[in-house]
N, C-alpha and C positions, 0 to 999 in steps of 0.2 A: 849738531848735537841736539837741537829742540825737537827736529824728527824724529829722532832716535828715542828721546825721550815719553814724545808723544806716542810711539809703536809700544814702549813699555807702559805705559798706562792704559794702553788698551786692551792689553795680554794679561792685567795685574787679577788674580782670583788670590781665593781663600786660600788655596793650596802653593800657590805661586808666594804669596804672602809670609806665608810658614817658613816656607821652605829657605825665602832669602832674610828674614829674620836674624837679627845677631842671637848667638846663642842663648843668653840672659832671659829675652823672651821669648824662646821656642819653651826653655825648662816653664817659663810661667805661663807660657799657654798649655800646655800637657799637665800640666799640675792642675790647671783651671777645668781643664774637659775630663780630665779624672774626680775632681770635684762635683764637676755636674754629672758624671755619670752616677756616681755615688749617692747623690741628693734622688736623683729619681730614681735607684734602687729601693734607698729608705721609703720614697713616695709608695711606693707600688707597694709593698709589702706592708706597710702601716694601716693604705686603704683595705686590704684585704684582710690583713688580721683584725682591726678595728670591727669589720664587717662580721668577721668569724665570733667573734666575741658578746658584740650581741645578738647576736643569733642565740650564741650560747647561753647567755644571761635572758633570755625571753623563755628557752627549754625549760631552765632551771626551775625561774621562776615561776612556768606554766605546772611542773613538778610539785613544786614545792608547795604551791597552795591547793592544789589537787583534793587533796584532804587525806593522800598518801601518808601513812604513819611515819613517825622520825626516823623510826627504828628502820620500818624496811628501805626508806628511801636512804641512810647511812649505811646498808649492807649493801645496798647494789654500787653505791659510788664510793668508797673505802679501800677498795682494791685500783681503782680506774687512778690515775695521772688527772685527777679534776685540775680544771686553772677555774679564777672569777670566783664564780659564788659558791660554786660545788667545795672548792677550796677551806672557803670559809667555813661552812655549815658542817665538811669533814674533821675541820680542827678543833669546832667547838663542841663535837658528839665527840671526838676522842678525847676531848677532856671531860666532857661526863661522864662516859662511861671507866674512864679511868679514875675519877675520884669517888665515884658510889664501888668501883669495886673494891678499893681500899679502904672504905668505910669513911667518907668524907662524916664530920658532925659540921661542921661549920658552913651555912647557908651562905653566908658574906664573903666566906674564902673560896668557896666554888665558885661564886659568881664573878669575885674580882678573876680567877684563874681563865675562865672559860672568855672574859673581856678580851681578857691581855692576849689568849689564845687568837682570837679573831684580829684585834688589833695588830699583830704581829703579821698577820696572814694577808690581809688588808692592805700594807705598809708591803709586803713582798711581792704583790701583785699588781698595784699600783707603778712599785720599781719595772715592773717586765712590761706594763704597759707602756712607759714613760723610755722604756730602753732605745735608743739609739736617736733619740730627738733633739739632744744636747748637739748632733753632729750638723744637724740644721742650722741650729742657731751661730755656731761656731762659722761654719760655710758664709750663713749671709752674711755675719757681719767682717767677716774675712776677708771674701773673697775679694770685694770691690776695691781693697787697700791692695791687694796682690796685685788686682790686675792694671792698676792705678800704678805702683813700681815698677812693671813691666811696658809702661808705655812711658814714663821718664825715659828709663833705660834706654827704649828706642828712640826717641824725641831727640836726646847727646848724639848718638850714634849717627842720626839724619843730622845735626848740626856739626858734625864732625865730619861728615863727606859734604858738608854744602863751602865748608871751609877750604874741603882737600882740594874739591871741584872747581872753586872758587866761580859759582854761578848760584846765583837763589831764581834760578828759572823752576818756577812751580812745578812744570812737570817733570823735571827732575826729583826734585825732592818730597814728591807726592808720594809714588812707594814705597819711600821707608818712615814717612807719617804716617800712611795708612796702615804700614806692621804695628807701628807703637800703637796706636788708636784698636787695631784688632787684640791688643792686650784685654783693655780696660770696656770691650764689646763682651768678650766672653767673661769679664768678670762677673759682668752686669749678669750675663746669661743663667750663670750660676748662683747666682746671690738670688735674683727676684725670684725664683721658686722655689728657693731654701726657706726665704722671710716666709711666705705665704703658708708654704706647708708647715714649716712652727708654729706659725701659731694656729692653725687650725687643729692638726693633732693635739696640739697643750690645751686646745679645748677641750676635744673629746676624750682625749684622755683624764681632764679634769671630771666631764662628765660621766665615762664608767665608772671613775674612783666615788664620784658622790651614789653612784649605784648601789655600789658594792657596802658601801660605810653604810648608807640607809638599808640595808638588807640585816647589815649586823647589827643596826641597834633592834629591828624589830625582831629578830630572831633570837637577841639577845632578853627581849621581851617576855618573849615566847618561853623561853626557858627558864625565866625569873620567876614565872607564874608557878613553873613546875616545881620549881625546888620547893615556894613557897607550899606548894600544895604537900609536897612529900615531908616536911616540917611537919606542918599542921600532921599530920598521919604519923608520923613516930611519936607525936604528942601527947596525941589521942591513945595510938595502943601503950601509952606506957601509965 
């Protein structure tokens, strides 16, 4: 029996492993490798949209200070699918130009309107940045508890054939520790690049959001001046 046993632990692989797993942990290992495929889907897509993004927000902003007029720089991007800042800058010229075509009098209510415009766009953009990072944090802190019940699970099951067997000759009851133990291997596997990739996205994504917020108070700036200025000129001509 100890040769026999000694022959299986030297034939034992990953796949070997799986395969003679009680079923409890084959579903928590498949659940666990569908989770880490998952975490570095989001990886991969995050770094490259991230990327995409400011890119975008450097164009814009090479745009925007240009010394390009508002007006034409809101015609060409009005019709476009803007994201980021083009977003912003489109929701707050659609609101000027929609409250001067109605005959705004009120300096204070176009300006709160044209805020809340932004703020609202701000707050929507922010969401699409922040989109699918919840699923990181869920994973890491998840997954290690899964893969942790998944090697209990197998731990009974080895001390239920060391019973049947009635031998606790180790290398008997090495390959089915070592199923339980490859639970709480790929938990880990899963979890430590889920942690890592949260909170680095929750940075960057903190720091486009303070991008986008510092663009709109100064833009918000920007057009504070103007209304002021168009005040004073209905004042004058009247």
């Amino acid at each position: 029996m100890e040769d026999a046993g000694l022959a299986a632990v030297g034939s034992v692989s990953l796949s070997s492993l799986f395969m003679q797993a009680n079923l409890v942990v084959q579903i928590v290992i498949i659940g666990l490798v569908g989770a880490s495929v998952w975490t570095w889907a989001i990886i991969v897509d995050k770094l490259l949209s991230y990327a995409a993004t400011r890119r975008q927000f450097d164009r814009f902003e090479e745009m925007f200070w240009s010394g390009r007029s508002l007006e034409d720089l809101y015609q060409s991007l009005q019709n476009d699918k803007s994201t980021g800042m083009g977003a912003i800058f489109v929701s707050a010229m659609r609101e000027w130009k929609k409250s001067f075509e109605r005959g705004a009098r009120s300096p204070i209510g176009l300006q709160m309107r044209i805020d809340k415009a932004m703020d609202v766009t701000v707050a929507r953009e922010s969401q699409r940045l922040e989109a699918r990072i919840g699923s990181l944090a869920t994973i890491g802190s998840s997954a290690p508890f899964i893969g942790l019940f998944g090697t209990v699970v197998g731990i009974m099951t080895s001390f239920q054939a060391i019973a049947g067997s009635k031998t606790t000759n180790l290398a008997v009851v090495a390959p089915g520790i070592a199923e339980a133990l490859l639970a709480t291997a790929i938990g880990l596997l899963a979890a430590i690049p889920a942690v890592i990739a949260y909170n680095k996205f929750s940075g960057d994504a903190g720091k486009l959001t303070g991008r986008m917020e510092g663009f709109a108070d100064e833009f918000s700036g920007i057009l504070s001046r103007q209304i002021d200025e168009r005040a004073q000129s209905r004042q004058a001509a009247q």
